[in-house]
C-alpha positions in Angstrom: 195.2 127.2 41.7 193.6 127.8 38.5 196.5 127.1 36.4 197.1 124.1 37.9 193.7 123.2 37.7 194.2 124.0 34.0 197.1 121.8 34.0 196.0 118.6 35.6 192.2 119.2 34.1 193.5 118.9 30.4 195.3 115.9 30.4 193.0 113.7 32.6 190.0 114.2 30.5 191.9 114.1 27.4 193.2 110.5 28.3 190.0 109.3 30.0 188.2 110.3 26.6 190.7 109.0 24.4 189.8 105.4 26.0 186.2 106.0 26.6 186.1 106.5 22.3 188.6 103.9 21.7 186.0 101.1 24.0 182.6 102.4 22.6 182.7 104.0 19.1 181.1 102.1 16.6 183.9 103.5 13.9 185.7 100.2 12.8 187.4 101.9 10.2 189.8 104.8 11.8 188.8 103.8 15.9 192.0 104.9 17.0 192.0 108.8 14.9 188.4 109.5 15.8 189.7 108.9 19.5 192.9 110.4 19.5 191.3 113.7 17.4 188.6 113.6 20.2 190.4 113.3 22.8 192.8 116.4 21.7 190.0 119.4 20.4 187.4 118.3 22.4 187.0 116.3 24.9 190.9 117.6 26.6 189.9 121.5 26.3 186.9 120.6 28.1 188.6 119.5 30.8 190.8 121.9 30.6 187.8 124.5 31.5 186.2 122.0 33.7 189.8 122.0 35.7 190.4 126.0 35.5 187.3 126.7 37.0 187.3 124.0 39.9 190.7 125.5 40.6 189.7 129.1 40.5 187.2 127.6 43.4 189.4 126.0 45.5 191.7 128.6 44.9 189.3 131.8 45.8 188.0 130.4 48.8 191.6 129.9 50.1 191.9 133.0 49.1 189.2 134.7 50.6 189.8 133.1 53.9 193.6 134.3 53.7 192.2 137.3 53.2 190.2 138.2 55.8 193.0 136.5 58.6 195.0 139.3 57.5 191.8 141.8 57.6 191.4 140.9 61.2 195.4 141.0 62.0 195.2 144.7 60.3 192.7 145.5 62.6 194.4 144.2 65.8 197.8 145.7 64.9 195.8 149.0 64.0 194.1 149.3 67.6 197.6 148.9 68.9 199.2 151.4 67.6 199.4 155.1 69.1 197.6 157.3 66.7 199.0 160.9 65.9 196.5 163.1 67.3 197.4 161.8 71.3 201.1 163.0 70.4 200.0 166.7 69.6 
């Protein structure tokens, strides 16, 4: 989930910046580099970090509660099972 967090994270916040600069920078000159160069080193990696860690969220606690399913279904299948010492 991270990755894809990653993934999606970069280009959303990359793209919002790029028009957030481009509507409110004061730079009549070059609007369009200052946004563009923005957008790509700064404002897209932050996303980017933004999106990895909200994924590694989502991701761990989907993890976590896969996790202990198959914790509890151990446990079950464990109590089932004939241990060794009862066959001696």
């Amino acid at each position: 989930m991270g990755l894809l967090g990653l993934l999606v994270g970069y280009p959303f916040f990359a793209v919002a910046g790029y028009w957030i600069i481009e509507l409110f920078s004061g730079n009549a000159f070059d609007r369009s580099v200052e946004a563009s160069m923005m957008a790509v080193f700064a404002i897209g990696p932050l996303g980017a970090i933004i999106g990895l860690v909200a994924g590694m969220i989502i991701g761990g606690k989907k993890q976590a509660l896969g996790g202990q399913k198959q914790a509890l279904g151990g446990k079950k299948q464990a109590l089932k099972t004939p241990s060794a010492t009862k066959d001696i």
